[in-house]
LUMMAR-760364 format. One line per field, with one value per atom (N, C-alpha, C, CB): chain; atom name; x, y, z; residue number from 0; residue in one letter. Coordinates in Angstrom, 3 decimals. Glycine has a CB too. Layout:
N
chain (A;...)
atom (CA;...)
X (X;...)
Y (Y;...)
Z (Z;...)
n (NUM;...)
res (A;...)
END
This chain:
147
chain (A;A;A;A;A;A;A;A;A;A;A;A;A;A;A;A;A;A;A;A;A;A;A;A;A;A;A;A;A;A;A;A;A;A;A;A;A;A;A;A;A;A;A;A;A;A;A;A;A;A;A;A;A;A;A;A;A;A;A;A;A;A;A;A;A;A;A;A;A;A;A;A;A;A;A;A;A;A;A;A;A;A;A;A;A;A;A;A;A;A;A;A;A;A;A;A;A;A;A;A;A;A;A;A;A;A;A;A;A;A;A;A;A;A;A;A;A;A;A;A;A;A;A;A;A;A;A;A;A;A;A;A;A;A;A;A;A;A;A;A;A;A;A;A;A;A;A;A;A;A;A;A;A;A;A;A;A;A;A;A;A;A;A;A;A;A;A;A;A;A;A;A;A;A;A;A;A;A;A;A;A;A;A;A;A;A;A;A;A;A;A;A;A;A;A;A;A;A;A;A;A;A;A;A;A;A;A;A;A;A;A;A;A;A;A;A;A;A;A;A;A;A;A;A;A;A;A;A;A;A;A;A;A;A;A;A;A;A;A;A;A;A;A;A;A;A;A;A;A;A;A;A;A;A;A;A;A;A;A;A;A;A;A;A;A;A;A;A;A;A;A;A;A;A;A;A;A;A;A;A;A;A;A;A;A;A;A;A;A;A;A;A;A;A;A;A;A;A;A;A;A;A;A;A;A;A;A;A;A;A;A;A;A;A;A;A;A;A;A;A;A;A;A;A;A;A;A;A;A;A;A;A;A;A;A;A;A;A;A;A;A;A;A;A;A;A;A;A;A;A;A;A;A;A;A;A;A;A;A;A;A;A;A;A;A;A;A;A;A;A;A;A;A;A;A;A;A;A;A;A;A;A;A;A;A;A;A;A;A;A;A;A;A;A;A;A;A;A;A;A;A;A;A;A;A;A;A;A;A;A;A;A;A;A;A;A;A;A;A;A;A;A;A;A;A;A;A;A;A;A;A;A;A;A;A;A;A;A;A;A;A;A;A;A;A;A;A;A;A;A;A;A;A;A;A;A;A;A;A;A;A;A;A;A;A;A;A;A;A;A;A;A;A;A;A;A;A;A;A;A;A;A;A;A;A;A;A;A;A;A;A;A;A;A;A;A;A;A;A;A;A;A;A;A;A;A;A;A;A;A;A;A;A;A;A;A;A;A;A;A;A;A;A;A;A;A;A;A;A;A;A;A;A;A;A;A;A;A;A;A;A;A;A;A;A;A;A;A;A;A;A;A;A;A;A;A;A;A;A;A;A;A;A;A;A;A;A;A;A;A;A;A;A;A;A;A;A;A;A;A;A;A;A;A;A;A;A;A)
atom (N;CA;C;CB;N;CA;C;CB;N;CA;C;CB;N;CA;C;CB;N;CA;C;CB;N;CA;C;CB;N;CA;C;CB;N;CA;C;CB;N;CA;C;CB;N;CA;C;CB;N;CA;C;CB;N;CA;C;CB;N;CA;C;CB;N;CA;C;CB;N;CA;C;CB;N;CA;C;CB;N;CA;C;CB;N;CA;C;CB;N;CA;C;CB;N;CA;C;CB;N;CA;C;CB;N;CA;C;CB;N;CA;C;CB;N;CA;C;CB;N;CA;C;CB;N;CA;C;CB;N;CA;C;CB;N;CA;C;CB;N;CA;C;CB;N;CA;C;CB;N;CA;C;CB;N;CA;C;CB;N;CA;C;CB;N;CA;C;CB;N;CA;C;CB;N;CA;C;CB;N;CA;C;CB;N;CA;C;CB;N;CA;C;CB;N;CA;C;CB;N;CA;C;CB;N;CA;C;CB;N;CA;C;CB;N;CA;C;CB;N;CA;C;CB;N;CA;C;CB;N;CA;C;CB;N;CA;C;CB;N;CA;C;CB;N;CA;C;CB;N;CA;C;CB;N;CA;C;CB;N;CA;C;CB;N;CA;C;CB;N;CA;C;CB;N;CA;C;CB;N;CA;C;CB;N;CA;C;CB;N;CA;C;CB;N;CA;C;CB;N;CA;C;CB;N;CA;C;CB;N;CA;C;CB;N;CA;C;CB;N;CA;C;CB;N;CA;C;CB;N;CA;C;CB;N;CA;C;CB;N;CA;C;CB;N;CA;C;CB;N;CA;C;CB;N;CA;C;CB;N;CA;C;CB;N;CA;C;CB;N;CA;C;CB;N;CA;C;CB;N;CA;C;CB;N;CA;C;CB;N;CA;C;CB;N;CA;C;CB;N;CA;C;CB;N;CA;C;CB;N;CA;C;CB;N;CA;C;CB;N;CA;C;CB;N;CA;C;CB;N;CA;C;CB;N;CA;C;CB;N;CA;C;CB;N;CA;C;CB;N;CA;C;CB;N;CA;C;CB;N;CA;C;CB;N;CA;C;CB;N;CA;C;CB;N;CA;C;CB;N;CA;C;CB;N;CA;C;CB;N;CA;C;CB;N;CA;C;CB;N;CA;C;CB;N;CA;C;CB;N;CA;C;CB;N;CA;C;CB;N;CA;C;CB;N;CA;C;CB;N;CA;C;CB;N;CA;C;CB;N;CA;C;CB;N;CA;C;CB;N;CA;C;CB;N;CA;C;CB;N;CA;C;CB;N;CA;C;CB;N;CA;C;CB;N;CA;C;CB;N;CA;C;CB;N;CA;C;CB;N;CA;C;CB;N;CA;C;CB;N;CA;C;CB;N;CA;C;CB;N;CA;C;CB;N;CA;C;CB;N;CA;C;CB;N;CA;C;CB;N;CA;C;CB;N;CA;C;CB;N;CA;C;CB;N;CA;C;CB;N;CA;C;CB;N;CA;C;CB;N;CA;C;CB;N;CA;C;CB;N;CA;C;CB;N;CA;C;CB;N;CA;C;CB;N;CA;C;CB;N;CA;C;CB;N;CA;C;CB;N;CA;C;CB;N;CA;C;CB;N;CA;C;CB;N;CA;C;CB;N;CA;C;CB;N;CA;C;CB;N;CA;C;CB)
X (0.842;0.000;0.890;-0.959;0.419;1.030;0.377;1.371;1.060;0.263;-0.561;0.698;-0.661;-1.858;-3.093;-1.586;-3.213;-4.199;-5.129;-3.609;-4.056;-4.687;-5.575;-4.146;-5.083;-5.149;-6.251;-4.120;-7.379;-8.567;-8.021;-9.686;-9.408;-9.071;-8.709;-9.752;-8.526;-8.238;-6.739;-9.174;-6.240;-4.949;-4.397;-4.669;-4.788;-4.110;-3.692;-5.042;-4.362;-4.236;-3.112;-6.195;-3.458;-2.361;-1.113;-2.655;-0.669;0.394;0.803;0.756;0.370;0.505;1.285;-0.272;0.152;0.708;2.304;-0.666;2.174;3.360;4.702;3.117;4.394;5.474;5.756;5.435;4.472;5.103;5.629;4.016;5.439;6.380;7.784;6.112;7.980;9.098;10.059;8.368;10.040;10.231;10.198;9.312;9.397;9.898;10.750;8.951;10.651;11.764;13.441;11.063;13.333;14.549;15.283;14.001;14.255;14.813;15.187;13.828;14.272;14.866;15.905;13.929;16.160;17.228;18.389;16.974;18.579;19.726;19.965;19.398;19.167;19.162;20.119;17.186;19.604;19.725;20.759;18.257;21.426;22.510;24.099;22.275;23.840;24.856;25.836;24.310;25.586;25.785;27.211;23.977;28.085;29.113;28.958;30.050;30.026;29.567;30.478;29.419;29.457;29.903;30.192;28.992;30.953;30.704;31.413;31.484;30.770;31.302;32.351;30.244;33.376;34.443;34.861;35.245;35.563;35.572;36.593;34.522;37.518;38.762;39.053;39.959;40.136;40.918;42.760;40.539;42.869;43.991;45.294;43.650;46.038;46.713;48.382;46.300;49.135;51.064;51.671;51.980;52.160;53.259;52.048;54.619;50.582;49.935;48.971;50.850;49.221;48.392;47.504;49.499;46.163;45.128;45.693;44.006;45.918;46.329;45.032;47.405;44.692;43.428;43.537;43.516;42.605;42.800;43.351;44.092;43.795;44.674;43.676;45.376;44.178;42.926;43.964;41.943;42.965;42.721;42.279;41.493;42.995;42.409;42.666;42.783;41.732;41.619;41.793;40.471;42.591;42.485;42.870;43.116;41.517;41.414;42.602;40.275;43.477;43.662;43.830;43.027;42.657;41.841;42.275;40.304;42.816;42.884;41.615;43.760;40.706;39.067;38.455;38.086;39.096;37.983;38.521;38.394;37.196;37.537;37.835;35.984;38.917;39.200;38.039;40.248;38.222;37.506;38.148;36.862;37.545;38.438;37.590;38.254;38.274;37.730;38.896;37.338;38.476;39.142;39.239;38.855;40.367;40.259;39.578;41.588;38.503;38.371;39.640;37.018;39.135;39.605;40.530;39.017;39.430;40.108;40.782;38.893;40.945;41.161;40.593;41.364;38.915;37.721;37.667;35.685;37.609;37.276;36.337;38.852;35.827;34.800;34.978;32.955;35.100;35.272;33.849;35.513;34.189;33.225;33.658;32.379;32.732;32.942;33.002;31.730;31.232;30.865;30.037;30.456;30.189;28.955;27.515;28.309;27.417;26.331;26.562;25.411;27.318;27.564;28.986;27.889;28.520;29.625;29.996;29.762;31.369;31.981;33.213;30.591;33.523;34.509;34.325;35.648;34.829;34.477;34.973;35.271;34.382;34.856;36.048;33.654;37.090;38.048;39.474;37.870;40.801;41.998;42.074;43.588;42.557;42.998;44.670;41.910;45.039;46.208;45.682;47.123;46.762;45.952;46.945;45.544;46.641;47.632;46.537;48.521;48.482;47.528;48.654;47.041;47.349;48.334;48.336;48.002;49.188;49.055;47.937;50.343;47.234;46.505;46.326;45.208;46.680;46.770;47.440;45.463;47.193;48.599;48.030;49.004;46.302;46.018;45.562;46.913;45.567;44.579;45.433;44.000;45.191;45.943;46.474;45.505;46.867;47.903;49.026;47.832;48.767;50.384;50.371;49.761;51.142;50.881;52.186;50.603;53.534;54.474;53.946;55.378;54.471;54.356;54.043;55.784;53.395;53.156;54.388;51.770;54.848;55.853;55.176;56.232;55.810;55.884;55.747;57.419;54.693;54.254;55.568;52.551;56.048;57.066;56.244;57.906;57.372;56.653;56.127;57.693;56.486;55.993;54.162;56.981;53.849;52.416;51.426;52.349;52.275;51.680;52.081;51.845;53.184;53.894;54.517;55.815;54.825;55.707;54.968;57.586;53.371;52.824;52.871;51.439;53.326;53.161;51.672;54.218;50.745;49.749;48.292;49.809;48.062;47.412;46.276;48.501;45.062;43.478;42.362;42.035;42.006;40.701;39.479;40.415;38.319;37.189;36.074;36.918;35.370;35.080;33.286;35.572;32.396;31.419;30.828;31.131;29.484;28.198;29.277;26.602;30.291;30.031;30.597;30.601;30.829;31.086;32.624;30.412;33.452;34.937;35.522;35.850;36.270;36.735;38.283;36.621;39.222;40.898;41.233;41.538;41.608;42.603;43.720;42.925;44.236;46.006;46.409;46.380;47.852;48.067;50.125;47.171;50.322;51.136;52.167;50.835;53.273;54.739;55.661;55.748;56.817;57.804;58.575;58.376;58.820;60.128;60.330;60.191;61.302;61.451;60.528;62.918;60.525;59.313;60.770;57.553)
Y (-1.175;0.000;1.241;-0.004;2.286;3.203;4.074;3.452;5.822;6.260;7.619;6.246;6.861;7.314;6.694;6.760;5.286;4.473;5.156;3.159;5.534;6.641;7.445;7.347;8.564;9.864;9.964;10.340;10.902;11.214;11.734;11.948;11.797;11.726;13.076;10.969;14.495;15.912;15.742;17.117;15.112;15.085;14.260;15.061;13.082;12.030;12.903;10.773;13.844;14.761;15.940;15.678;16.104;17.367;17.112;18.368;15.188;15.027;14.552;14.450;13.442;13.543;14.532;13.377;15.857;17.132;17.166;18.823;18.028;18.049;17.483;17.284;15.854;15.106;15.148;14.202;15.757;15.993;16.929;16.346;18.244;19.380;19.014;20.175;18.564;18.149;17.359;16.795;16.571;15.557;16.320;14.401;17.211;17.751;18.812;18.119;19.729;20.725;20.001;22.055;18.818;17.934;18.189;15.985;17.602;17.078;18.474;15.950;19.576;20.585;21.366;21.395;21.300;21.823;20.936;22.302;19.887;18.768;18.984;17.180;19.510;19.391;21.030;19.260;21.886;23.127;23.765;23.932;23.285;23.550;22.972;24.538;22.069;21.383;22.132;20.282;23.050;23.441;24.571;24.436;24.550;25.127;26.694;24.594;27.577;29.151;29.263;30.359;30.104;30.770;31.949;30.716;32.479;34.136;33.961;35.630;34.916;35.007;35.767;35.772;35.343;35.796;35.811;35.081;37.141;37.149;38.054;37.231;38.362;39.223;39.541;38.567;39.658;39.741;39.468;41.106;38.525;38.010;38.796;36.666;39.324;39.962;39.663;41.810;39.387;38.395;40.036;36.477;40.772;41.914;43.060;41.074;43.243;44.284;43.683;44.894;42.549;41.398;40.585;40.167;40.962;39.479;38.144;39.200;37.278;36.423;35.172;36.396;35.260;34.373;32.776;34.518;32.349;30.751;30.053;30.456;31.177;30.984;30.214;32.574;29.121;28.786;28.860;27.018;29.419;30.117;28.896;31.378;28.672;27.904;28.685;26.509;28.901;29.339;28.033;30.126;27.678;26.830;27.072;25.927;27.234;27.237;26.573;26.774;27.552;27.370;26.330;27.815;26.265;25.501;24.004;25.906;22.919;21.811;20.844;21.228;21.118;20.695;20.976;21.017;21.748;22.832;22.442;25.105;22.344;21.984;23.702;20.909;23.113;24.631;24.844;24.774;26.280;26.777;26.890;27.833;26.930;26.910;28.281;24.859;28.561;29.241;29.390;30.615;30.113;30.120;31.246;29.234;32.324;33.796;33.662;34.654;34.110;34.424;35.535;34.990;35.920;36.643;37.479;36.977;38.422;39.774;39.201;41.177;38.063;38.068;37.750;38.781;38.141;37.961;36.147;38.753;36.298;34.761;35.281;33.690;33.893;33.739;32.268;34.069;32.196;31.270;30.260;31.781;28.803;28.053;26.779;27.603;26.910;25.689;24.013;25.822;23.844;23.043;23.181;22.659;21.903;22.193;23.196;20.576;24.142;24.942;25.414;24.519;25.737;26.555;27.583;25.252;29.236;29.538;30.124;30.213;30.590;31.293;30.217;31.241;30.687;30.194;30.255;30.874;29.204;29.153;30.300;27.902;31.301;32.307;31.293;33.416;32.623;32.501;32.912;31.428;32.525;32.868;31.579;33.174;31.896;31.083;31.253;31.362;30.640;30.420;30.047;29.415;31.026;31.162;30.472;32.796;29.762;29.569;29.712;27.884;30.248;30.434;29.529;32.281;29.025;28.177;28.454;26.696;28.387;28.863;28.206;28.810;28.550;27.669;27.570;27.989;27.067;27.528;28.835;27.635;29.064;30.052;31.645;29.648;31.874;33.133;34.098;33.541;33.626;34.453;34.732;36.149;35.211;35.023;36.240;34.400;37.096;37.748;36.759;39.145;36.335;35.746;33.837;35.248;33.980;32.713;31.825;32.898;32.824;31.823;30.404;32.690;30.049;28.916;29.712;27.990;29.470;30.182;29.826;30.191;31.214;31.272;30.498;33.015;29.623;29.105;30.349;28.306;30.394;31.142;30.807;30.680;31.967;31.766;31.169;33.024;29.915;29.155;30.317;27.899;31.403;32.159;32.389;33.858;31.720;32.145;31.079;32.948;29.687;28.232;27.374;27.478;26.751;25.266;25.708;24.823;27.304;27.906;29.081;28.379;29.308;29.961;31.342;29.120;32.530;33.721;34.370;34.539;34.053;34.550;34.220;34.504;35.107;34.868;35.972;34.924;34.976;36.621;35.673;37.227;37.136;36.527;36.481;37.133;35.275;35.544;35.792;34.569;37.180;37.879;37.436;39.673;36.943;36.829;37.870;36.430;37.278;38.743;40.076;39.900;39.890;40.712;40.115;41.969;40.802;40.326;40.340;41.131;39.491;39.926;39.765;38.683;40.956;40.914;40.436;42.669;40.030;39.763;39.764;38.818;41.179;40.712;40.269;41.577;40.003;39.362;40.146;37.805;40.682;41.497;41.046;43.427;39.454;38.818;39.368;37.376;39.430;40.009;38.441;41.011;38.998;37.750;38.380;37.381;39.369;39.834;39.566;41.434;39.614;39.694;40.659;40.134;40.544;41.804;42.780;41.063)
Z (0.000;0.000;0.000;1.218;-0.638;-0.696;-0.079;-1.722;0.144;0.494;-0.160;1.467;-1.513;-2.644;-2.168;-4.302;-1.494;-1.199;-0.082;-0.802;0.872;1.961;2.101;2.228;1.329;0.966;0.316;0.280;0.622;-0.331;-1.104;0.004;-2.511;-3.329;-4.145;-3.633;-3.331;-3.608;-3.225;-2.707;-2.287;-1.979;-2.451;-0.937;-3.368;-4.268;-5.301;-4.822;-5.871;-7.366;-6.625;-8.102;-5.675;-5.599;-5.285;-4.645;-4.231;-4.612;-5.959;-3.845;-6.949;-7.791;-8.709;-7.804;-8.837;-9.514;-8.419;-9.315;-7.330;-6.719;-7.594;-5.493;-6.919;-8.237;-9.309;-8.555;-9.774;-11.842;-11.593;-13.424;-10.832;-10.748;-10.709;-9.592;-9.932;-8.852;-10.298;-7.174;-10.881;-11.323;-12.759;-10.864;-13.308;-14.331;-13.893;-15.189;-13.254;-13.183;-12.501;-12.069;-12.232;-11.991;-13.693;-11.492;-14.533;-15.543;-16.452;-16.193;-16.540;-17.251;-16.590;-17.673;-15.345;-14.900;-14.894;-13.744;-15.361;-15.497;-16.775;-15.183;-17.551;-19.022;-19.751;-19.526;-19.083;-19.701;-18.669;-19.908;-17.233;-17.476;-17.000;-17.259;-18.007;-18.477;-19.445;-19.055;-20.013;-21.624;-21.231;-22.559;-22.145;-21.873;-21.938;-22.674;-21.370;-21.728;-22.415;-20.695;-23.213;-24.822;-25.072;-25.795;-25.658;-26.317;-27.600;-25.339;-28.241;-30.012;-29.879;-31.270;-30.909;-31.031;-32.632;-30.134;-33.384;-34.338;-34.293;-34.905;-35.559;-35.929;-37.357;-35.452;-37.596;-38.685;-38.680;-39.094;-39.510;-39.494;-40.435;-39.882;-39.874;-41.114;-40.816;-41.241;-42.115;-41.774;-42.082;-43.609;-41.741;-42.328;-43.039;-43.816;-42.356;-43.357;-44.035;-44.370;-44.496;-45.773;-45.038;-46.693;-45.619;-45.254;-45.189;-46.376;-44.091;-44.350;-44.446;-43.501;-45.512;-46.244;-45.888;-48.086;-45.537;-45.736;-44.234;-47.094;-43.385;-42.310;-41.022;-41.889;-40.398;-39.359;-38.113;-39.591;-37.516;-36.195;-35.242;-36.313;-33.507;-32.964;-31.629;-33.226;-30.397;-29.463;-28.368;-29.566;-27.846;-26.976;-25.403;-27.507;-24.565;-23.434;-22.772;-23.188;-21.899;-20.652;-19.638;-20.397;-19.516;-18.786;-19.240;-19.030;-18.706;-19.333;-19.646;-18.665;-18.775;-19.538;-20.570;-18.994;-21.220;-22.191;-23.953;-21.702;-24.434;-25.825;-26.742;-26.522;-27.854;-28.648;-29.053;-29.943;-29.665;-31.104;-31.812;-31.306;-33.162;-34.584;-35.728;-35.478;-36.180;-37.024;-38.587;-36.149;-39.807;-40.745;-41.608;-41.246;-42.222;-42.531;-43.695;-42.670;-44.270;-45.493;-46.578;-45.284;-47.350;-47.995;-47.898;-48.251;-46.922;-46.396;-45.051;-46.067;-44.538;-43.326;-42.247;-43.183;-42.454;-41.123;-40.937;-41.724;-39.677;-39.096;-37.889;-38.475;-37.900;-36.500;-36.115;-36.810;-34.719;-34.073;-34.526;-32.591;-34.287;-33.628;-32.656;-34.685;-31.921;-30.844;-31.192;-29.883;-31.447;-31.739;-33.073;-30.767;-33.702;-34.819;-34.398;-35.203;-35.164;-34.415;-33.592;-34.028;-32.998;-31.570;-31.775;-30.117;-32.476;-32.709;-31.513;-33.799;-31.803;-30.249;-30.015;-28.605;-28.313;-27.386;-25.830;-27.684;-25.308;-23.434;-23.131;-22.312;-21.976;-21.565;-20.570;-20.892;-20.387;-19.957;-20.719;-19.632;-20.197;-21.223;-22.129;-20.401;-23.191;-24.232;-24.934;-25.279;-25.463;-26.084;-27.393;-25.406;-28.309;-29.586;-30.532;-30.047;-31.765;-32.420;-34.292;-31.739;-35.107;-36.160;-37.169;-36.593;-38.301;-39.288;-40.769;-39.207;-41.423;-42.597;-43.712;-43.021;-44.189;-44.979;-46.976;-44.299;-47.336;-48.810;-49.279;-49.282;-50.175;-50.842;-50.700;-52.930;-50.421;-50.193;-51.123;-49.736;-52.136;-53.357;-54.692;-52.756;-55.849;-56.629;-56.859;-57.538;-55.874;-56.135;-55.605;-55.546;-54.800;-53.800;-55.078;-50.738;-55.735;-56.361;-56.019;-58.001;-55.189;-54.646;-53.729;-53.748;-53.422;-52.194;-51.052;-51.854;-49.692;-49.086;-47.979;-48.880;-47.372;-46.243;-44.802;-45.949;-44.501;-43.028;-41.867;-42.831;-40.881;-39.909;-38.642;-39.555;-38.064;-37.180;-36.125;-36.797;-35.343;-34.386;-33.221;-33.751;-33.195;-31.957;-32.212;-31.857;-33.268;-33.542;-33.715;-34.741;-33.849;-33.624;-32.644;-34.663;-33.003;-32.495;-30.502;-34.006;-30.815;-29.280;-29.073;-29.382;-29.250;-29.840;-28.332;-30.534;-28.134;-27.589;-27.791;-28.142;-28.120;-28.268;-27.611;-29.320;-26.589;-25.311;-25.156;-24.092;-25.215;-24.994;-23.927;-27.391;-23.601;-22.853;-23.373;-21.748;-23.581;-24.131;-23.164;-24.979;-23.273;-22.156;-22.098;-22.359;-20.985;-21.024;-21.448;-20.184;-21.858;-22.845;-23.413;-21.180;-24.112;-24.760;-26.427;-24.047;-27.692;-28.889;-28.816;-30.037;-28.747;-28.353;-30.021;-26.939;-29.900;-31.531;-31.350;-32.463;-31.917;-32.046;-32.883;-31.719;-33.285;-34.512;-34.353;-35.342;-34.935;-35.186;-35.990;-35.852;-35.832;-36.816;-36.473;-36.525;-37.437;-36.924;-37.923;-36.736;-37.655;-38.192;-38.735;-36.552;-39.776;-40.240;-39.418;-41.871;-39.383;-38.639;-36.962;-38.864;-36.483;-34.868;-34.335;-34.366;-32.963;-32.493;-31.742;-30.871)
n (0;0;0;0;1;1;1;1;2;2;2;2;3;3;3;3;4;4;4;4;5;5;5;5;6;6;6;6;7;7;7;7;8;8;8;8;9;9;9;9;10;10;10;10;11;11;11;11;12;12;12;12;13;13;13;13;14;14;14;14;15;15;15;15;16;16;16;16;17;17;17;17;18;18;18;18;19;19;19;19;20;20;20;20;21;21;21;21;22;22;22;22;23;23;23;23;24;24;24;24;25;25;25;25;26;26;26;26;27;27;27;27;28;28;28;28;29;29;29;29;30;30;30;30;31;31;31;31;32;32;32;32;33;33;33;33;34;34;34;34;35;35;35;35;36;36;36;36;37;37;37;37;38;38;38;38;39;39;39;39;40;40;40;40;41;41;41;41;42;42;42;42;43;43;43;43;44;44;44;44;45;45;45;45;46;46;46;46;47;47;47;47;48;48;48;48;49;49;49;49;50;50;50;50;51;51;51;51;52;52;52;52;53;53;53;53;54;54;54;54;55;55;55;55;56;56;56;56;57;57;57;57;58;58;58;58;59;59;59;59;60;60;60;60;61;61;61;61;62;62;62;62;63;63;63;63;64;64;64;64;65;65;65;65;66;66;66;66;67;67;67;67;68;68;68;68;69;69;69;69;70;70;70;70;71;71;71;71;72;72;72;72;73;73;73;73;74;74;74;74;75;75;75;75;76;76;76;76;77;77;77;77;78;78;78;78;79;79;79;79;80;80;80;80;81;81;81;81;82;82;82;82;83;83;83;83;84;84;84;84;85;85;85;85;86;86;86;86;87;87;87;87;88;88;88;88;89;89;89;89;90;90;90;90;91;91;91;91;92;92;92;92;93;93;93;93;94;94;94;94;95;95;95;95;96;96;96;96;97;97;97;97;98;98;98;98;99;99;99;99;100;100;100;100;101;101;101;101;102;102;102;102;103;103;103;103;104;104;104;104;105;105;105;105;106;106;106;106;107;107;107;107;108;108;108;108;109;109;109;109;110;110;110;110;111;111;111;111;112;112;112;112;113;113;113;113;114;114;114;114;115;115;115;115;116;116;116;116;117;117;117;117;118;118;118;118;119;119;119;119;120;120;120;120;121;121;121;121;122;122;122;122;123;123;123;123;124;124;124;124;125;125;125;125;126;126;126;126;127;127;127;127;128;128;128;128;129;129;129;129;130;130;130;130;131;131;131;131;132;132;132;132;133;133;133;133;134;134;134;134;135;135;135;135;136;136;136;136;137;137;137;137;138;138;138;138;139;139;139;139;140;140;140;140;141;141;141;141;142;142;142;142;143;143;143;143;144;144;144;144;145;145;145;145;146;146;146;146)
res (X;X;X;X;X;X;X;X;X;X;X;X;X;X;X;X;X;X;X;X;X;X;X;X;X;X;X;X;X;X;X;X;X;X;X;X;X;X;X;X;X;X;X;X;X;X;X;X;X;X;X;X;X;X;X;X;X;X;X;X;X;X;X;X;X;X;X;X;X;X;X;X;X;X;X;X;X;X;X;X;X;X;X;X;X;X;X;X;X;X;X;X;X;X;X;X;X;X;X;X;X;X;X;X;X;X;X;X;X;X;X;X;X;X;X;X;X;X;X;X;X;X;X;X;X;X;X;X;X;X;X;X;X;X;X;X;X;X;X;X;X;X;X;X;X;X;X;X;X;X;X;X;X;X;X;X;X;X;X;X;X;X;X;X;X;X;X;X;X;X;X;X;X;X;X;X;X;X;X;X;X;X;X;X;X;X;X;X;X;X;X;X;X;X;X;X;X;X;X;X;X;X;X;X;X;X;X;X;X;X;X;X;X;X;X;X;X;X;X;X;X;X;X;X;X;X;X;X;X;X;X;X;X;X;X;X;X;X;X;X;X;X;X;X;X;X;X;X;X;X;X;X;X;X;X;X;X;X;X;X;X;X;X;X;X;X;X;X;X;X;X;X;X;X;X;X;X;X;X;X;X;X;X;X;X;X;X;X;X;X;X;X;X;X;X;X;X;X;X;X;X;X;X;X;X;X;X;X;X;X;X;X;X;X;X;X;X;X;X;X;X;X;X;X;X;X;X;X;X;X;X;X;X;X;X;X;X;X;X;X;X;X;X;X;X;X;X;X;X;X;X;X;X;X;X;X;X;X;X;X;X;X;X;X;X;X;X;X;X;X;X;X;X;X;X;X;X;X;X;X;X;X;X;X;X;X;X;X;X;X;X;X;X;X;X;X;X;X;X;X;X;X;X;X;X;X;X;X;X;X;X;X;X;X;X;X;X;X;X;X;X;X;X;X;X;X;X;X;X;X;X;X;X;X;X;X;X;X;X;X;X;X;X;X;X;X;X;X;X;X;X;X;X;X;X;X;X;X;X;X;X;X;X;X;X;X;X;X;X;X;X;X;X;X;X;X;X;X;X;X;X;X;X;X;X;X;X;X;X;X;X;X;X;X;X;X;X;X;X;X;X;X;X;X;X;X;X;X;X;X;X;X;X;X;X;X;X;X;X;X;X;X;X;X;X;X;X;X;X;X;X;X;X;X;X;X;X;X;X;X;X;X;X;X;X;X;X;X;X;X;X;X;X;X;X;X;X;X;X;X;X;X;X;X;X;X;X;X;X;X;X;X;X;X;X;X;X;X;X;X;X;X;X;X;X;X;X;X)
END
């Protein structure tokens, strides 16, 4: 016997309800926040002055839990991060940035494309914070030469 069996039958329905409350707001609050924090992040990539086109961008958290973002320069340069499929942006917090060369960059530049100094990938010096609620922009505005 339970003690639904008890209980008249105005107080069988109101625990009942009770429990669906109870028991759904369990589940949408287990559900919705789980989800990582985000903010959009977007820039412009430029090697010595020059769009550096084609170039991908990876933001990688800090944090040793935290998955990168990636993003890739168009044309002029503009990139925007994304996290996950569908989920553009990056985890707030600091990141360590690294950038890689990608294809040759448009047809003015039709040489081979120059290797990015490791201070900007592999030993990479390049360090930002991605700041909650607001649109965080970064450009890069990366040099061949020594700094």
């Amino acid at each position: 016997m339970t003690l639904f069996n008890h209980a008249p039958m105005r107080l069988q329905a109101t625990l009942a309800r009770t429990a669906w409350i109870i028991l759904s707001a369990t589940l949408v609050s287990g559900c919705s926040g789980g989800g990582a924090e985000l903010a959009p992040v977007s820039g412009r990539v430029t090697l010595d002055g020059v769009p550096l086109a084609g170039a991908r961008i990876r933001f990688q958290p800090e944090a040793s839990d935290g998955s990168p973002s990636y993003g890739t320069a168009d044309q002029d340069g503009h990139y925007e991060l994304g996290y996950k499929r569908g989920q553009p942006g990056a985890l707030i917090g600091w990141h360590i940035i690294t950038v890689e060369r990608g294809g040759h960059g448009g047809s003015e530049n039709k040489a081979k494309p120059q290797a990015l100094p490791a201070r900007y990938n592999t030993a990479s010096e390049l360090r930002e914070e991605v700041k909650a609620d607001e649109d965080n922009v970064v450009d890069l505005e990366l040099t061949t030469s020594e700094k």
